[in-house]
C-alpha positions in Angstrom: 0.0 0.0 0.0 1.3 3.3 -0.7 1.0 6.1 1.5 -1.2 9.2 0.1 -0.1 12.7 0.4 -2.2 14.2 -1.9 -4.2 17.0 -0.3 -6.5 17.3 -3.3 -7.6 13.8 -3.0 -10.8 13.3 -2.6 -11.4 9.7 -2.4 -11.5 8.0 1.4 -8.0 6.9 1.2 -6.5 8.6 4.6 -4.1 11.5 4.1 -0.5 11.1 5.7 1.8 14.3 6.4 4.0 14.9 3.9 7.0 15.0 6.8 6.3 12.2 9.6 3.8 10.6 7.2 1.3 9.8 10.2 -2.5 9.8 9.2 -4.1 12.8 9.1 -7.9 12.7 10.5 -10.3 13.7 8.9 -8.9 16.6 7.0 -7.2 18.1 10.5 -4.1 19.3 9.1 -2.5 22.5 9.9 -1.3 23.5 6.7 -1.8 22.6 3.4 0.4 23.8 0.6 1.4 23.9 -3.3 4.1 21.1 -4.1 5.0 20.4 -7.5 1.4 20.2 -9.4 -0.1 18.8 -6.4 -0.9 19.9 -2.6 0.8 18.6 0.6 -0.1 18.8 4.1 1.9 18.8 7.1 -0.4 17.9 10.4 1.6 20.2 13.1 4.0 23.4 13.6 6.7 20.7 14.4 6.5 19.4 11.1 6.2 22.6 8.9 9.6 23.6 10.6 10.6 20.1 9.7 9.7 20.5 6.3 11.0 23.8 5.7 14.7 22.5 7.3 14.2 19.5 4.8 12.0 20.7 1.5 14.1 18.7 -0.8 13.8 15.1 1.2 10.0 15.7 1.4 9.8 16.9 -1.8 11.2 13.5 -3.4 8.4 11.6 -1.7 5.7 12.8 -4.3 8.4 12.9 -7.0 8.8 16.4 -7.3 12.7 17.9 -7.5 13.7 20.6 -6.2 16.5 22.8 -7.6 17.4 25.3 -5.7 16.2 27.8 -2.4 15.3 31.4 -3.4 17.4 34.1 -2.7 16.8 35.3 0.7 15.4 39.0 0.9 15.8 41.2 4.1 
């Protein structure tokens, strides 16, 4: 079985965060965002920070590269 991170799905297959991969409830993430041509979610604070200190690891799940970080603007 493979593990769904597609936050557009809409079938009852559960959605798992796109970091720790745990089930997400009944659509009780905290954030849901734009990956690649799909959405993500990640289902705590915790793991947004996760995901932001590790874009391109969690990226690679749904098959979506990552090439480089934006310049940083002050």
């Amino acid at each position: 079985m493979t593990n769904n991170f597609d936050a557009n799905n809409t079938d009852r297959t559960p959605l798992r965060c796109i970091v720790c991969e745990n089930v997400i409830p009944d659509a009780a993430w905290f954030a849901r965002f734009k990956l690649g041509d799909g959405r993500v979610a990640a289902c705590s604070p915790h793991c947004m920070e996760k995901f932001f200190d590790n874009k391109r690891e969690c990226a690679a799940k749904v098959g979506v590269t990552l090439l480089a970080d934006p310049p940083k603007t002050y």
